[in-house]
Each structure stands twice: as structure tokens, then as C-alpha cells.
C-alpha positions, 0 to 999 in steps of 0.5 A: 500500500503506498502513502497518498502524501507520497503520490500527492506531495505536500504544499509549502508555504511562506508567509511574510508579514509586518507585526499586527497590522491588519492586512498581515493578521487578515493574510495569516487568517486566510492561509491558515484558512486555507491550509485547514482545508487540507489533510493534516500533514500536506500543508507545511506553513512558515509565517515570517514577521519581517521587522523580527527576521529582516534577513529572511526577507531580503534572503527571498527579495521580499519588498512588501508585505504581506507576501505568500510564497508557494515553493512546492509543488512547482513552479514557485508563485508568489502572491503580494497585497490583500490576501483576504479572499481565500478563493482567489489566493488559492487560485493565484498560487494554482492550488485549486478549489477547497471543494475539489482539491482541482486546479483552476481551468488555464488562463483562470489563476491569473499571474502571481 
């Protein structure tokens, strides 16, 4: 028998924001949103606060916040600004619908 995790690798995900401040605490709320929409063990979430690791955001050219960064599964998306509306989040980083678990049709997810 053979893991579904390894048929179906998992996401990862890093969030950068700034403190408390409201689009960052509305962005965090979202991803977490998101990733318990997934089965435990297939979301691996980092959130990086960039006034408290300043060199983790230069390390990933982050110029604004907040930033969502998909590394995996390939390509590499990057979504900046209000991240308040989880389908389209899903949708820019080509995860597909909380329903369905399927990627949105071509020319759907718009460009990261």
C-alpha cells in the first residue's frame, strides 16, 4: 500500500508579514484558512514577521508585505497585497478549489 502524501506531495508555504497590522493578521487568517482545508500533514506553513527576521526577507527579495510564497509543488508563485479572499489566493498560487482539491481551468489563476 503506498502513502497518498507520497503520490500527492505536500504544499509549502511562506508567509511574510509586518507585526499586527491588519492586512498581515487578515493574510495569516486566510492561509491558515486555507491550509485547514487540507489533510493534516500536506500543508507545511512558515509565517515570517519581517521587522523580527529582516534577513529572511531580503534572503527571498521580499519588498512588501504581506507576501505568500508557494515553493512546492512547482513552479514557485508568489502572491503580494490583500490576501483576504481565500478563493482567489488559492487560485493565484494554482492550488485549486477547497471543494475539489482541482486546479483552476488555464488562463483562470491569473499571474502571481
Amino acid at each position: 500500500m503506498t502513502d497518498d502524501r507520497d503520490a500527492n506531495p505536500g504544499w509549502s508555504l511562506t508567509l511574510y508579514v509586518s507585526g499586527a497590522s491588519p492586512r498581515s493578521a487578515e493574510a495569516i487568517d486566510t492561509v491558515r484558512r486555507i491550509c485547514d482545508d487540507e489533510p493534516a500533514g500536506r500543508v507545511e506553513l512558515r509565517i515570517v514577521d519581517v521587522g523580527e527576521q529582516p534577513a529572511l526577507a531580503t534572503g527571498d527579495d521580499i519588498v512588501a508585505v504581506p507576501t505568500l510564497v508557494k515553493r512546492g509543488p512547482p513552479p514557485v508563485r508568489r502572491l503580494v497585497g490583500n490576501l483576504a479572499d481565500a478563493d482567489r489566493v488559492r487560485a493565484g498560487l494554482d492550488l485549486g478549489t477547497a471543494a475539489t482539491g482541482q486546479s483552476p481551468p488555464a488562463g483562470k489563476a491569473g499571474r502571481p
